[in-house]
PASEBA-1860 file (N, C-alpha, C; in nm, 3 decimals):
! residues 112
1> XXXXXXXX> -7.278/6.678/-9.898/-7.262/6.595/-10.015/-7.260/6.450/-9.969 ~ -7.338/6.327/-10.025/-7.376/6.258/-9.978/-7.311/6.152/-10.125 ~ -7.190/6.048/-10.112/-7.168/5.988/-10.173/-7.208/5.816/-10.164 ~ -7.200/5.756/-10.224/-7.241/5.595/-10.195/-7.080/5.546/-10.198 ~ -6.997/5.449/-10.060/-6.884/5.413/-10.086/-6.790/5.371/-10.147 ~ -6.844/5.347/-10.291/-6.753/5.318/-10.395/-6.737/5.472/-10.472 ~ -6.803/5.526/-10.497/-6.758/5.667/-10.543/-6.692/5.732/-10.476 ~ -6.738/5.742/-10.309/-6.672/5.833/-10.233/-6.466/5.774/-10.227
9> XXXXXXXX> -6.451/5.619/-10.256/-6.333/5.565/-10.219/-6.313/5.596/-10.355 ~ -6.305/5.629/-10.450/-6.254/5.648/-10.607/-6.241/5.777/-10.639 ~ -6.346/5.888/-10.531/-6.288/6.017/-10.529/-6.137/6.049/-10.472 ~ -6.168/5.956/-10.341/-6.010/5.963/-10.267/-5.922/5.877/-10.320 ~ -5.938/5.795/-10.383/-5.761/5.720/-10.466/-5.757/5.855/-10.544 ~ -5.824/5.891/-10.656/-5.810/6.002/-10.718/-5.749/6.109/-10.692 ~ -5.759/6.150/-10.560/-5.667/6.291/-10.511/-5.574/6.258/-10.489 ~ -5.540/6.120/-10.415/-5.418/6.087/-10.408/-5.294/6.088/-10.513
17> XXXXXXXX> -5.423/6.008/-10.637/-5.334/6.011/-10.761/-5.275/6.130/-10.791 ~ -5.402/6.267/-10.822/-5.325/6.336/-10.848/-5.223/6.453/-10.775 ~ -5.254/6.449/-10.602/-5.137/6.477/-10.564/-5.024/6.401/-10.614 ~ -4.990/6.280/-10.556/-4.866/6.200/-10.663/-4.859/6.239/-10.729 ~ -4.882/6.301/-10.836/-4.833/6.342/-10.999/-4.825/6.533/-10.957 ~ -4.833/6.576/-10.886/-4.835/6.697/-10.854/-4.709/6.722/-10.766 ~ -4.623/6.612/-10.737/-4.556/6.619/-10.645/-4.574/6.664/-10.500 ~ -4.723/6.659/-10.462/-4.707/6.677/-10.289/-4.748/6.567/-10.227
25> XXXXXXXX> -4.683/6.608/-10.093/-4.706/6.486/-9.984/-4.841/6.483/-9.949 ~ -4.881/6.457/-9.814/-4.999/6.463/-9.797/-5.013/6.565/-9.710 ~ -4.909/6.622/-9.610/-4.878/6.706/-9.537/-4.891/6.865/-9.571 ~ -4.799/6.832/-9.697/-4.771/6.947/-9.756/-4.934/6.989/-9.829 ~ -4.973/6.932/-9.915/-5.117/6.956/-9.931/-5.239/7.007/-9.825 ~ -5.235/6.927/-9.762/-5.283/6.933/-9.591/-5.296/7.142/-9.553 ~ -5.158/7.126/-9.585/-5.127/7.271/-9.511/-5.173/7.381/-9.602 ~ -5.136/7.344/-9.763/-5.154/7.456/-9.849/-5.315/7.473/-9.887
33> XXXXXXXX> -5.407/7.379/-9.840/-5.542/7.448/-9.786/-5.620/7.490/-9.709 ~ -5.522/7.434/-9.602/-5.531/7.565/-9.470/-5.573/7.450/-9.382 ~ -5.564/7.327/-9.355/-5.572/7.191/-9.258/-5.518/7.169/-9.183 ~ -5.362/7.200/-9.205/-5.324/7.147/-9.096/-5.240/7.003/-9.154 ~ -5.127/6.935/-9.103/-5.073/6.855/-9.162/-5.147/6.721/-9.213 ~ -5.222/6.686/-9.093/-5.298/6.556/-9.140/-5.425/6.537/-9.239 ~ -5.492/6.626/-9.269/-5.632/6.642/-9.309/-5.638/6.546/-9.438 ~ -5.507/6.601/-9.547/-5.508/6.488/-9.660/-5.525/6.311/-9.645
41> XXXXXXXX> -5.421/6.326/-9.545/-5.421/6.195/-9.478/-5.547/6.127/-9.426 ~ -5.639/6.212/-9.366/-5.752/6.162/-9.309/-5.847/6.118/-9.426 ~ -5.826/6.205/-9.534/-5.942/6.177/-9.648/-5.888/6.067/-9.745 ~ -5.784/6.055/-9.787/-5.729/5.945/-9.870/-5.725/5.816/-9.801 ~ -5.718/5.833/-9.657/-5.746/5.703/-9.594/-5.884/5.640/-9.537 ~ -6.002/5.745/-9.576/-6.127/5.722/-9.547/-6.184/5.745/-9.445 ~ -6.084/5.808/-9.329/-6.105/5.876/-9.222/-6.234/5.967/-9.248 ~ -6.218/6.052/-9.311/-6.314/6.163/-9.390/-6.381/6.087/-9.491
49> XXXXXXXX> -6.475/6.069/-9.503/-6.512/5.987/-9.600/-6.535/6.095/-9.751 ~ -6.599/6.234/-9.755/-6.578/6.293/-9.910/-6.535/6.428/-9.843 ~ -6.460/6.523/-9.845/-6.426/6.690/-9.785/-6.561/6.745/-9.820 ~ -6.577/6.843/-9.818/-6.667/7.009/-9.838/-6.644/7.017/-9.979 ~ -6.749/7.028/-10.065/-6.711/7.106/-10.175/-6.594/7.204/-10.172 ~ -6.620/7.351/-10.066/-6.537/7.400/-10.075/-6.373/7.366/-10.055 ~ -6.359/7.239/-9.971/-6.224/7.219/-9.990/-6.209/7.111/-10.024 ~ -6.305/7.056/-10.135/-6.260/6.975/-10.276/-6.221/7.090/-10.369
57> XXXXXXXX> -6.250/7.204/-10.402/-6.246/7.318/-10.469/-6.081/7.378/-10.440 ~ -6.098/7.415/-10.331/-5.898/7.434/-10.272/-5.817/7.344/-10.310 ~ -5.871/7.188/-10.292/-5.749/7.068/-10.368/-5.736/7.098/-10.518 ~ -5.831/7.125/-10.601/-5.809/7.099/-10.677/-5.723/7.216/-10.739 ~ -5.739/7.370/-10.672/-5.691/7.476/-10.713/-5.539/7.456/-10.658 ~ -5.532/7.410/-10.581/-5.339/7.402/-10.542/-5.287/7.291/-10.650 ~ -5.369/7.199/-10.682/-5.303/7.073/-10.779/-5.337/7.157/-10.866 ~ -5.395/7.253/-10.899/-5.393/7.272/-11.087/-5.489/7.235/-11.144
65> XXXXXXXX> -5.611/7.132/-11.101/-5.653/7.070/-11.246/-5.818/7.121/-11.216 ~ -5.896/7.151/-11.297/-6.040/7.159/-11.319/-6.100/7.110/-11.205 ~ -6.198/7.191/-11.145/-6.268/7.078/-11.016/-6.330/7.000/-11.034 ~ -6.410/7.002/-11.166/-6.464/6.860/-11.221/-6.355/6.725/-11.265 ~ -6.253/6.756/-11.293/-6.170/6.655/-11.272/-6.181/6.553/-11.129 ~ -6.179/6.597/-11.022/-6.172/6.563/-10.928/-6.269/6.435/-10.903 ~ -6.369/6.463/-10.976/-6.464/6.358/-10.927/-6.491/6.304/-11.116 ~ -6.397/6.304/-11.180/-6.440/6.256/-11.287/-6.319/6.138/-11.322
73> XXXXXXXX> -6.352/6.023/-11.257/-6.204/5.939/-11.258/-6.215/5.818/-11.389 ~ -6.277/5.789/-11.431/-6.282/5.713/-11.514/-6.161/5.714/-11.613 ~ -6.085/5.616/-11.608/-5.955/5.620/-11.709/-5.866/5.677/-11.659 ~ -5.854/5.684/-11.557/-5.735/5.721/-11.474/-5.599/5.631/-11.432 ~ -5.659/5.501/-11.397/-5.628/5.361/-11.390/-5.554/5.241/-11.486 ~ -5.620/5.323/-11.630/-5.657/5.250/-11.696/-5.478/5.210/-11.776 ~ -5.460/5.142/-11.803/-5.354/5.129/-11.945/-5.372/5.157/-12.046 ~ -5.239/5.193/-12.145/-5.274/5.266/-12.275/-5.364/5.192/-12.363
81> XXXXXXXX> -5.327/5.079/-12.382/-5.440/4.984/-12.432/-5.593/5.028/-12.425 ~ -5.576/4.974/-12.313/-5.735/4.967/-12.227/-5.795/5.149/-12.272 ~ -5.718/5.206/-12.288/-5.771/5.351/-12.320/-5.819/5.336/-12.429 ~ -5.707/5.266/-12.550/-5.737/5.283/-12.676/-5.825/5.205/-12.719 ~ -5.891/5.094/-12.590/-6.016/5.004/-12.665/-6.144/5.098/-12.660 ~ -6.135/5.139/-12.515/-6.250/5.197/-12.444/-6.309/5.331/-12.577 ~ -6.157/5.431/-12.623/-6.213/5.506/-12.777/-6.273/5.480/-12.868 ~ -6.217/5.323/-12.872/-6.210/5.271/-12.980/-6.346/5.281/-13.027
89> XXXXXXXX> -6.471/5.133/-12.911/-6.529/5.124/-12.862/-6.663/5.226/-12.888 ~ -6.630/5.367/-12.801/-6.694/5.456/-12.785/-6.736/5.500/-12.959 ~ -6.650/5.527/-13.038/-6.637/5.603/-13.171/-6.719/5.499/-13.273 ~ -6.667/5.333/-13.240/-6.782/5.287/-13.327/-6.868/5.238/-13.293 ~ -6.918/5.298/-13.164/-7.117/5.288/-13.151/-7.180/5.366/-13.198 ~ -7.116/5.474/-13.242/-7.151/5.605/-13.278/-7.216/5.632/-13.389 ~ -7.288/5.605/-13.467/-7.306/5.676/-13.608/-7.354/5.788/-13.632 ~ -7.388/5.891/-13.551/-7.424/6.024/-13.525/-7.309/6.105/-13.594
97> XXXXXXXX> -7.292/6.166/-13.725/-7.193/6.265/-13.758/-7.171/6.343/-13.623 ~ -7.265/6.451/-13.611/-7.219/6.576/-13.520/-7.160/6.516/-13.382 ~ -7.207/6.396/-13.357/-7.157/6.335/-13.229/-7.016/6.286/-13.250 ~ -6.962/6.265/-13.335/-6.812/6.235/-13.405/-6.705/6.312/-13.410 ~ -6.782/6.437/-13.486/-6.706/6.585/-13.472/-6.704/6.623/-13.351 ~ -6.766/6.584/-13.231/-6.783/6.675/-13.117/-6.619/6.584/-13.069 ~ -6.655/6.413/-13.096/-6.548/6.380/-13.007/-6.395/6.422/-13.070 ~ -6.445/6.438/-13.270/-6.295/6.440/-13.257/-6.221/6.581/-13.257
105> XXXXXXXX> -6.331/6.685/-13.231/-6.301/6.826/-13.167/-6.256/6.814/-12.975 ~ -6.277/6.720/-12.929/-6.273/6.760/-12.830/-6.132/6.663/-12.834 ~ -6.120/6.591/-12.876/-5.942/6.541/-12.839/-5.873/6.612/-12.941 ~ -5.888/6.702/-13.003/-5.803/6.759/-13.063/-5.744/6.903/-12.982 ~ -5.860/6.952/-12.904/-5.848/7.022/-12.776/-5.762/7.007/-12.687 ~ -5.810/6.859/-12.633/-5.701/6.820/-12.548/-5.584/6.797/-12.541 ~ -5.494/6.750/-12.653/-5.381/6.766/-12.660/-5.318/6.812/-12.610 ~ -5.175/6.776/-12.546/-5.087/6.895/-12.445/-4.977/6.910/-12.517
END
């Protein structure tokens, strides 16, 4: 997998992030995909510049979240604001009905 360095460094803040919110270290992650203590460490610091699919696939299955999450960071960063322009934004470029319903089916989905 062949990234250009601004994606590949926004994949890795990203894992970081969501280890942080997952509550593991980097160690502890490290280990629970079979690395070894440092490995997280090597990739969030650019040591590694992107993992293996397959153990982008293991991170994401010990954190929990979709593996397309992983590389889908956009608004991650962002402030609530800045979220609610970027919707805002998005919804009135739109004049496509079915394209409307899709979005406001799909945040109605999302909800937690």
């Amino acid at each position: 997998m062949s990234l250009d360095q601004s994606d590949a460094r926004l994949i890795r803040e990203h894992i970081a992030r969501i280890r942080k919110l997952r509550g593991y270290t980097q160690a502890k992650l490290s280990e629970a995909i079979g690395k070894g203590q440092k490995y997280i460490g090597r990739v969030e610091t650019g040591e590694i510049d992107t993992p293996p699919l397959d153990v982008l696939a293991k991170i994401a299955d010990i954190l929990n979240c979709p593996f397309s999450s992983v590389f889908f960071t956009d608004g991650f960063g962002d402030t609530v604001d800045e979220l609610r322009e970027k919707i805002q934004k998005l919804v009135e470029t739109t004049d496509d009905l079915p394209t409307l319903q899709r979005y406001y089916r799909l945040l109605l989905i999302s909800r937690e």
